[in-house]
C-alpha positions as CSV (number, residue, x, y, z in Angstrom):
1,X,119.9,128.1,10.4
2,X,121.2,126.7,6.9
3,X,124.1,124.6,6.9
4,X,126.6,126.2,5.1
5,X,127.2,130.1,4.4
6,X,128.9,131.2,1.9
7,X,130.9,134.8,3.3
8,X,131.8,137.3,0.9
9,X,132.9,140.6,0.4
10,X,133.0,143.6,-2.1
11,X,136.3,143.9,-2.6
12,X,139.7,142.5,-1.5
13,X,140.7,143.4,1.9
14,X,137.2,144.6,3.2
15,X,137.3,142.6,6.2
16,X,135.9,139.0,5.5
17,X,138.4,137.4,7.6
18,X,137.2,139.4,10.3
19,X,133.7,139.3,9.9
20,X,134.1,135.3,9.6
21,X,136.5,135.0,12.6
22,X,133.6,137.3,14.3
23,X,131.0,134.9,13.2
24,X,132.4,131.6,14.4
25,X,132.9,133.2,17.8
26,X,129.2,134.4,17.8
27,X,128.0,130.9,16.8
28,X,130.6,128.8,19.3
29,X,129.7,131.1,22.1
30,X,125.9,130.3,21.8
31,X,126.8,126.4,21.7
32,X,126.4,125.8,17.5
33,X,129.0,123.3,16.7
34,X,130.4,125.4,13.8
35,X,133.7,125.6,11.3
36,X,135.1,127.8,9.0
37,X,136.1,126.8,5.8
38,X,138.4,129.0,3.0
39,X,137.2,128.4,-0.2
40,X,140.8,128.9,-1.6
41,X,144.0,130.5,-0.1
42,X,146.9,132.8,-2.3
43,X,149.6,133.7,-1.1
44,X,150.8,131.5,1.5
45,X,152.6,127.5,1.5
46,X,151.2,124.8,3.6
47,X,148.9,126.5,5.8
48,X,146.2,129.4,5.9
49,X,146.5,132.7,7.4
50,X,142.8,133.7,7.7
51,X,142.0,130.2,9.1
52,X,144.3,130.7,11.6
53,X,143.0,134.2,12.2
54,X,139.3,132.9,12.3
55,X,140.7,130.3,14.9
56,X,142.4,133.4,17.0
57,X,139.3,135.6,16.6
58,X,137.3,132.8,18.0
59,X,139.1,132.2,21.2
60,X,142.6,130.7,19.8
61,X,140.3,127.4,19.5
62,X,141.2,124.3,16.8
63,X,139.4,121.5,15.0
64,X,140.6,118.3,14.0
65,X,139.6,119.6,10.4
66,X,142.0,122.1,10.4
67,X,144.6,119.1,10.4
68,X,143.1,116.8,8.0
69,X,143.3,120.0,5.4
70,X,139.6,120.0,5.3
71,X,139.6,123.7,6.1
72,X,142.2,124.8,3.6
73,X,141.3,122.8,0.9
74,X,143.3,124.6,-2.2
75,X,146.6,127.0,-1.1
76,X,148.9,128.6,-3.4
77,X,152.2,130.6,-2.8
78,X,151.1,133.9,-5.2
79,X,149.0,136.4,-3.4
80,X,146.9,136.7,-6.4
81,X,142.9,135.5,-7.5
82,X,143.1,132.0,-7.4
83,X,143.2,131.2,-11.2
84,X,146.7,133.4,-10.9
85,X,148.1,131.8,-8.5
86,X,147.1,127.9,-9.5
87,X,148.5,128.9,-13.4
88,X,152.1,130.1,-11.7
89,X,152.4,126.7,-9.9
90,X,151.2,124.8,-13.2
91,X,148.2,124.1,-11.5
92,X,144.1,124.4,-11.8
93,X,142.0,124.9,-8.7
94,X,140.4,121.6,-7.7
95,X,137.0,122.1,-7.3
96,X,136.1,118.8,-6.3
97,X,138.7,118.9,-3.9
98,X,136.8,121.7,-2.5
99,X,133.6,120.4,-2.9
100,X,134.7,117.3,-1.1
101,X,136.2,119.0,2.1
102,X,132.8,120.9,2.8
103,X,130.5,117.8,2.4
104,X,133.1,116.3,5.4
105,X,132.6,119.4,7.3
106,X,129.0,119.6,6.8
107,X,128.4,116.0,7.8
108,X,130.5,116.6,10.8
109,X,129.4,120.5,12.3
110,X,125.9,122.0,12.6
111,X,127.2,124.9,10.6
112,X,129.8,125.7,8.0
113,X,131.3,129.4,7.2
114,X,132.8,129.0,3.8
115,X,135.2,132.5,3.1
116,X,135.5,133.9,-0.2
117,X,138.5,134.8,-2.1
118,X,138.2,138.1,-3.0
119,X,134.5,139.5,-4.4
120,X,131.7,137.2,-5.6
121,X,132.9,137.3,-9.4
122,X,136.6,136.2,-8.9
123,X,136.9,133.5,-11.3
124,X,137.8,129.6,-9.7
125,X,137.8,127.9,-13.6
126,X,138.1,129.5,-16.8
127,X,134.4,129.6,-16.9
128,X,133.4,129.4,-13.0
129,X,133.1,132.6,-11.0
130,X,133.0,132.2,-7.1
131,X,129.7,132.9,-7.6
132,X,128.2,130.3,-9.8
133,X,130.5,128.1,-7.4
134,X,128.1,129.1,-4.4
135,X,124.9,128.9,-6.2
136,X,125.3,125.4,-7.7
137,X,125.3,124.6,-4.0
138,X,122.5,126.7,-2.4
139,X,124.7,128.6,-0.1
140,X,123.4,131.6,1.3
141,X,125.2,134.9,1.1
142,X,126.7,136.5,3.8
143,X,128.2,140.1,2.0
144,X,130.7,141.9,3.9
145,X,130.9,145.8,3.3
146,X,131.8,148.8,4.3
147,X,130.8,152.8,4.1
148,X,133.9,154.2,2.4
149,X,133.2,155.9,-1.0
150,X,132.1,153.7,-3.7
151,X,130.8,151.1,-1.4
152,X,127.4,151.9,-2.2
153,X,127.5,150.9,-5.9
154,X,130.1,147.8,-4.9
155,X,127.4,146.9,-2.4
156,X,124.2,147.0,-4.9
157,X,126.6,145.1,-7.8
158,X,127.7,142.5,-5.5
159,X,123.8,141.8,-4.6
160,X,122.5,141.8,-8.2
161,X,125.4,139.3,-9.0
162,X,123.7,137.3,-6.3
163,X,120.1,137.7,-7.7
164,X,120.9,136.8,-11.2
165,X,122.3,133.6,-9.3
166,X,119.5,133.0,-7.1
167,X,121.5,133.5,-4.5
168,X,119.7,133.7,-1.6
169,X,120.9,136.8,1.2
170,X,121.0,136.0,4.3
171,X,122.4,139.4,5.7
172,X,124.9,141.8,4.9
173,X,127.7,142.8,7.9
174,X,128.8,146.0,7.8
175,X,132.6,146.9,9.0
176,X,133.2,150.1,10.5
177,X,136.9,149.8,9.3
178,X,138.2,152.5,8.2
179,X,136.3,154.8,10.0
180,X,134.3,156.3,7.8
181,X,132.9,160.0,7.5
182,X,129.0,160.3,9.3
183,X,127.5,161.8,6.3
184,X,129.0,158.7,3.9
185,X,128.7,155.8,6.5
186,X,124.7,156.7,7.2
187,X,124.2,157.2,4.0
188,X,125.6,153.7,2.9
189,X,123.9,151.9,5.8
190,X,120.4,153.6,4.2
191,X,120.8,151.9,0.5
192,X,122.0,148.9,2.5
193,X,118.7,148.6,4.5
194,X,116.6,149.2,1.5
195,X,117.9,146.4,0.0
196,X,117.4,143.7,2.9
197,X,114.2,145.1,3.3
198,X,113.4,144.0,-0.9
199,X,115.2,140.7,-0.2
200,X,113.1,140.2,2.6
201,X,115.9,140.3,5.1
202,X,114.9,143.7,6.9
203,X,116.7,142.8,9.9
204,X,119.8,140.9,8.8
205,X,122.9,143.2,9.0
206,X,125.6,143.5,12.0
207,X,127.6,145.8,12.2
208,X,131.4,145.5,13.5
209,X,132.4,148.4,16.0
210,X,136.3,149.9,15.8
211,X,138.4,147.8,17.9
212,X,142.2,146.9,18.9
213,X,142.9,144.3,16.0
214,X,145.1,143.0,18.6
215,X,142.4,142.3,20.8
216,X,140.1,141.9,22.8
217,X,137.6,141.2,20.3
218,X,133.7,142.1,20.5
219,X,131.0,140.1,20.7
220,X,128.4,141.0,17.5
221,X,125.7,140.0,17.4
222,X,124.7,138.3,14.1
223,X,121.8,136.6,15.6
224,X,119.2,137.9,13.1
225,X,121.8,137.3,10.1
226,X,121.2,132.9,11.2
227,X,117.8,132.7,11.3
């Protein structure tokens, strides 16, 4: 396993929070001491929804982290991209700040989840995308996607964005929400696996099943995705 993952998606609202909250409980269940960590959070004050839903996806478990504001480094009221929402509150998003908060969390867990806000070229800085952000640190990607139309070509962009980076893949999760038509969901799942199989990655991708958001959760397996 690396140390730190960097989990992204291809669009807003595609299910990251879920794929991450999935991930921690895969990883905590098979005894890896890991965290999550959100790279920045909009639209909320003092605290971090998908934290807290990684936390309740996991097993309603807690770390001393999320306390210490380790784990919700940078949180802004406007439920915008985070250059947005910083600018409305007269504010910049502190990269050290986030920097420094996943050093402490590395140097304290086996294995950090860091979420994305939004896609992998939502700008942080003027001239820092989310993206260049990951690759100055050697975080692998973990792309969340979908089949819905359009996903294909969201899919393939978001990875190219990643190779120009050198950005290594270290597996793509796909999320069976919405339900997608058979014909459009196999068909996405095909270019997917061509790609893996290019990035050398043939067997990293998991899949999450249709389930009661409300619980109880499933247990994926994203085994092949941490190797």
């Amino acid at each position: 396993m690396h140390k730190t993952y960097f989990v992204s998606g291809i669009d807003t609202g595609i299910g990251k929070t879920l794929a991450t909250g999935l991930m921690l409980r895969h990883l905590v269940r098979r005894g890896v001491d890991a965290i999550t960590v959100k790279l920045v959070q909009t639209g909320n004050v003092g605290r971090s929804e998908d934290i807290e839903e990684h936390r309740r996806i996991a097993g309603d478990i807690s770390f001393p982290e999320d306390g210490e504001g380790l784990t919700a480094p940078q949180v802004f009221a406007y439920p915008s991209s985070p250059l947005l929402a910083a600018a409305r509150e007269g504010r910049t998003v502190d990269l050290d700040r986030i920097s420094d908060a996943v050093r402490l969390c590395e140097a304290r867990r086996e294995a950090v989840l860091v979420e994305s806000a939004g896609g992998l070229l939502v700008p942080l800085a003027r001239n820092v995308l989310s993206a260049d952000f990951a690759a100055e640190r050697g975080w692998p990607l973990i792309l969340v996607t979908c089949g819905r139309l359009g996903a294909i070509n969201h899919t393939l962009l978001s990875l190219e964005a990643a190779a120009t980076r050198h950005i290594p893949i270290a597996g793509i999760v796909y999320n069976d929400f919405p339900e997608t038509a058979a014909p459009l969901a196999d068909d996405a799942k095909a270019a997917i696996m061509e790609r893996l199989a290019a990035a050398g990655r043939p067997r990293a991708f998991a899949e999450i099943p249709v389930f009661n958001l409300a619980g109880p959760f499933p247990d994926v397996d994203f085994t092949e995705i941490f190797q």
